[in-house]
N, C-alpha and C positions, 0 to 999 in steps of 0.2 A: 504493500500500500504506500510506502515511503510516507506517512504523515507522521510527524514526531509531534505528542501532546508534550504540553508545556502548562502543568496549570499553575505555576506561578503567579501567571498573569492575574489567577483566582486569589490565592494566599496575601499574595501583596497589596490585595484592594478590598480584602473582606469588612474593614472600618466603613468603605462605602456602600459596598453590596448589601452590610446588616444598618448602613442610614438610609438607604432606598425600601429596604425590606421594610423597616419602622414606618417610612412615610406612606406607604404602600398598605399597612396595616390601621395605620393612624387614619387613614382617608378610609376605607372601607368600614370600619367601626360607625365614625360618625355620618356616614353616608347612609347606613343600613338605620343605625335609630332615628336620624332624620325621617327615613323614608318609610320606616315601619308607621310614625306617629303620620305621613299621609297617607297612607297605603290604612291605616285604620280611618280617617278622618275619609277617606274617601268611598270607603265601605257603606258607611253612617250613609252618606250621598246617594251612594249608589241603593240602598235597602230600604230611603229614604220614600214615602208617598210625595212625597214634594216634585213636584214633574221638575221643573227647573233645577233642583241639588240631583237629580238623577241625571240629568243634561247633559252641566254644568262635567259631572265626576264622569261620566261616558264620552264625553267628547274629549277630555283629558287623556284619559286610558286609550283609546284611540287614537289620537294623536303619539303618544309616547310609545308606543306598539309596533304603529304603524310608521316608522321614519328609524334609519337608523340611529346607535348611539353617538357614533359621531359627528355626526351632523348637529344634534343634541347641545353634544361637549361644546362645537366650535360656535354655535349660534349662541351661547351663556358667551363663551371665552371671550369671542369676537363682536358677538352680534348687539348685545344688553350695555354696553360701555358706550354706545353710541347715543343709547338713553340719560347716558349721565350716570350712571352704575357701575364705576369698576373695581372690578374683582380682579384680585390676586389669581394665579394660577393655581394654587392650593384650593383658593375657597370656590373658584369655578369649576373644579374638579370635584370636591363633594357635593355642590350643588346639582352638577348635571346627574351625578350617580344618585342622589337623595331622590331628586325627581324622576329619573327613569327605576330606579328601583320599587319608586311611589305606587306608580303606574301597575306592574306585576304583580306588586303586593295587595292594592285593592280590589282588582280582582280574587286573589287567594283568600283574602280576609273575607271578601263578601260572601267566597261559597262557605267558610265555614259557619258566618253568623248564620246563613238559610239551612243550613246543616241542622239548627237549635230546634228543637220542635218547639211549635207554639205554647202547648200547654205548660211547659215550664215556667217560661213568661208569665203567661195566665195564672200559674200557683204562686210565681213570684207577688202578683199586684194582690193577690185574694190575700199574702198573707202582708199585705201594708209596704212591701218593695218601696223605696224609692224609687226614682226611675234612673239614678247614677244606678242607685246599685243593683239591678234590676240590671243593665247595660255591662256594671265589670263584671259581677259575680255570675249570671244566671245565662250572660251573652257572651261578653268577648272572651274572659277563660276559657269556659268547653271551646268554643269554635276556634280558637288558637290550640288548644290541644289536639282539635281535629285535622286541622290541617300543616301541624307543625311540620312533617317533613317535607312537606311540599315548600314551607317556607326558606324552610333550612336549605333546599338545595338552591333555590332562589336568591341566599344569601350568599351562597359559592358563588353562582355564576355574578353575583356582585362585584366578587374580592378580584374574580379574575379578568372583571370588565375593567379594573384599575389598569391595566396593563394599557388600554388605550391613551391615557391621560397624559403619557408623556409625548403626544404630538403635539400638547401645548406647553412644554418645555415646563411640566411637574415635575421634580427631581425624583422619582417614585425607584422602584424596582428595574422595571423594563425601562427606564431612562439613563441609569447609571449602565445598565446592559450596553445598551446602542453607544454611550461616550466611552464603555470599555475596549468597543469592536472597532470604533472607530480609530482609538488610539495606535491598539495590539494587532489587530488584525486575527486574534484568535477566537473567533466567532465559535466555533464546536465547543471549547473549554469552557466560556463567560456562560452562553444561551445552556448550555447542562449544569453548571452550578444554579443560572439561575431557575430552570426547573426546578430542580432540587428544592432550592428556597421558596418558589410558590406552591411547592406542594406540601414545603412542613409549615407553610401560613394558613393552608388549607387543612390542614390536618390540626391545627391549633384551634383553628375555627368550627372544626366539627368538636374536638376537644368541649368547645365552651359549648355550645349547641348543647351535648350530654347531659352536661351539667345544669345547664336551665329545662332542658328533661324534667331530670331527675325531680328538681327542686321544686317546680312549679306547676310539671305537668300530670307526676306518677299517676294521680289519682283518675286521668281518663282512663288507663287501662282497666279502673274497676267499673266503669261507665258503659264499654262495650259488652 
């Protein structure tokens, strides 16, 4: 084959590869709670009698679905500063993944609230429910329980949509990649460490997943 690996080129810039990994993980974090609280907010809309809040959260979802994320990323990065709006490339990077993340997760959210049978509800209000609590305890738990792995992998394809953000010069994972290839020229060494690296951020990620399982969710298994 005559290719001689060299992964020096890896060893010698791991300082960087684990600050791209960080920022790589730091943006997917707050991209995903961002996006959970519209992706719930948008459920409300979409489950909503309100013809307009059903609209309103359909044409959204739609819209975010329906167009790539790139175009996404660069119309926030590019397009919103022309309004008087600018964003950092950090904070246009969680923004675009909050809202397209938004989008996925309202629908997921929505099928597990229609998932609730009604009369739960109904025994909820008979026994004096508030209607908050009525909404977290009797709606959005079970229907998060039910659809938590649907979410969970929703959340992966999150972490790994970060990978795009460095075409707006994020200093993320995949950006320190590309300034390492460019330097070194050893594309095979850098692009397989940094699989490596997006798969133990992904692997960390289902890691925490578990653990909010465990903690929050055990008790649908006694539900089915």
């Amino acid at each position: 084959m005559g290719y001689s690996f060299q992964f020096s080129i890896v060893w010698d810039n791991l300082g960087l590869l684990f600050a791209g990994a960080w920022l790589t993980l730091k943006i997917s974090l707050l991209a995903i709670a961002f996006g959970l609280v519209i992706g719930i907010i948008g459920a409300i809309f979409r489950t909503s009698k309100n013809k307009l809040l059903d609209t309103i959260a359909l044409t959204y979802v739609e819209v975010i679905r329906n167009t790539p994320y790139l175009i996404q990323l660069f119309f926030i990065f590019f397009g919103i500063p022309n309004l008087g709006i600018k964003l950092t490339a950090e904070q246009a990077a969680i923004l675009s993944l909050a809202v397209n993340f938004g989008a996925y997760s309202t629908e997921i959210v929505r099928a597990g609230v229609e998932s609730i049978p009604k009369g739960q509800v109904e025994a909820g209000m008979a026994l004096g429910f508030k209607p908050l609590a009525i909404f977290r305890h009797i709606i959005l738990l079970p229907a998060l329980a039910n659809i938590y792995p649907a979410l969970v992998g929703q959340v992966i394809l999150a972490v790994l949509f970060t990978s795009v953000v460095s075409q707006i010069a994020t200093e993320d994972l995949t950006f320190v990649g590309d300034f390492l290839n460019a330097r070194s020229f050893r594309s095979f060494e850098i692009y397989f460490a940094i699989s490596l690296i997006y798969l133990a951020i992904v692997w960390l990620i289902k890691a925490m997943a578990f653990i909010i399982e465990r903690r929050f969710f055990e008790f649908a298994k006694y539900r089915r």
